[in-house]
N, C-alpha and C positions, 0 to 999 in steps of 0.2 A: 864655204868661205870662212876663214877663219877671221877673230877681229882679236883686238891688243886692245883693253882697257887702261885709259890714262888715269892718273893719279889727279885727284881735285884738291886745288890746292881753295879754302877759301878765307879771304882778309877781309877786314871790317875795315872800311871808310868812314868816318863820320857817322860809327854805329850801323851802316848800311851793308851786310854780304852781299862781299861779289868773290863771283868764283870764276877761278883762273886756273889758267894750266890743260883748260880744255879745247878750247875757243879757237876756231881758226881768228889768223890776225884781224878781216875784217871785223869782225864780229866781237872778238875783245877789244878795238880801238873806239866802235861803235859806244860799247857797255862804258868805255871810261871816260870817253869825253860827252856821256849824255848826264856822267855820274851828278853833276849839282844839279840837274834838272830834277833825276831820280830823288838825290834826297830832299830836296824841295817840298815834290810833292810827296811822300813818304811824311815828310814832317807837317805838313799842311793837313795830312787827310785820314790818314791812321795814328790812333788811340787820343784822338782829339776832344773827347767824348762824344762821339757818334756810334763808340760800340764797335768802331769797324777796327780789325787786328791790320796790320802788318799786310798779311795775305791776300784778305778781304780788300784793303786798298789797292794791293796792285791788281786784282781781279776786275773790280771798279773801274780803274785806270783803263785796264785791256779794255774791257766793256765800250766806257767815252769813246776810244780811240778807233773803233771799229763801228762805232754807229758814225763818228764822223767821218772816218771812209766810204763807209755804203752811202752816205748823202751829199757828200762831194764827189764821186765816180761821176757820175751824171755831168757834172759841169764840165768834165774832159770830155768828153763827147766832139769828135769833129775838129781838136784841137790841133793835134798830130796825125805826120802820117808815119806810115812802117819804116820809111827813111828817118825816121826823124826820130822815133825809138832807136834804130839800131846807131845811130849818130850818139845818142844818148849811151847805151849799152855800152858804146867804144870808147866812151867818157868815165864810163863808171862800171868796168866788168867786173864781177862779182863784188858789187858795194855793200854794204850793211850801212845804209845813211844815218849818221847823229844830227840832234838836233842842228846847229848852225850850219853845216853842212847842205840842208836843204833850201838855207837862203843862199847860198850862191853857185844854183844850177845854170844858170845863161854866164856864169863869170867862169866858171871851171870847166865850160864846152868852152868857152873862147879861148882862154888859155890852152885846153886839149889841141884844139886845131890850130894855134899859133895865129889868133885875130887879136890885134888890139879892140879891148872891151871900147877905148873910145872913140873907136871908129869901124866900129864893127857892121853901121848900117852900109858899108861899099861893099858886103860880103857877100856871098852866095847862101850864108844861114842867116841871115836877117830877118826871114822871115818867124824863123824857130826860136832866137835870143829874143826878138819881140813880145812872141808868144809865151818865149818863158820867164821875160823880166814884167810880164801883166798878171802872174797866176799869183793868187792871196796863198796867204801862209799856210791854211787847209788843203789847197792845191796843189803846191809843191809838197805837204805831207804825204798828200795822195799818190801824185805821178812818181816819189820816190820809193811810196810803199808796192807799186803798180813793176817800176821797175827791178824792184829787188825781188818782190814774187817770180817776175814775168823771168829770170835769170834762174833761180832758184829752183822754182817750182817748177812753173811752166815748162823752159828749153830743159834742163836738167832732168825734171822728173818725169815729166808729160810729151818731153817731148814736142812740143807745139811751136808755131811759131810765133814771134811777140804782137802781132795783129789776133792770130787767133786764142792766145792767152789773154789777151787785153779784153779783147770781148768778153771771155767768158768771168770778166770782173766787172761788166757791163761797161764798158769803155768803148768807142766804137774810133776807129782809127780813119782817117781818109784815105 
């Protein structure tokens, strides 16, 4: 298999590298519209005097954000079922989620499906925009991190399908 290496192009935002030029589109649209979040914390938590570099904060960062996965998984539990992922999926095929993005998962299925959001309890997903306009802001980090694996990883690399990928993030699907 032969591969083509692409040229990295990288620009400083607000003193923050981002590097471009690589990135399928999700994924570079993801990286720039999370950018003031990024530099935020970047300026909030490296070289603050904590000692911690640049590196070491976004390491930190990864860290928080994966123990709050592993301890919000749990509360998806039972929430969804395998229709209601792949409803999700057809919403969002190959997503890379940015920040505000994940507050309007029950308003971007409605919109997908053609429901008015305010009148969407006549619908036959009501029961799913319910469930997804009740999930705290960790919860929708979660089911977006759950779904961009379950696309990624899972179908793509594993193979699997998004119940039995879901599970093995301890998720358990109805």
């Amino acid at each position: 298999m032969q591969t083509t290496e692409k040229p990295i192009a990288i620009t400083f935002i607000d003193g923050l590298p981002v590097i471009t030029g690589i990135l399928p589109m999700q994924s570079q649209q993801a990286l720039t519209f999370s950018h003031d979040y990024t530099a935020r914390y970047m300026l909030e938590h490296a070289d603050n005097g904590s000692g911690l570099s640049w590196h070491n904060a976004a390491s930190l960062a990864a860290a928080r954000y994966e123990w709050v996965l592993l301890e919000t998984r749990k509360s998806l539990n039972n929430l969804f079922s395998e229709g209601d992922i792949s409803a999700l999926n057809d919403c969002y095929p190959g997503a890379v989620f940015y920040p505000h993005q994940m507050n309007r998962i029950a308003s971007d299925l409605c919109d997908h499906l053609g429901i008015d959001v305010d009148a969407y309890e006549t619908s036959d997903m009501a029961p799913l925009i319910d469930t997804l306009r009740g999930l705290d802001a960790a919860q929708c980090m979660t089911l977006a991190d759950a779904l961009e694996q379950a696309w990624y990883r899972g179908m793509k690399q594993e193979n699997l399908s998004p119940k039995a990928f879901f599970a093995t993030l301890g998720i358990d699907l109805t």
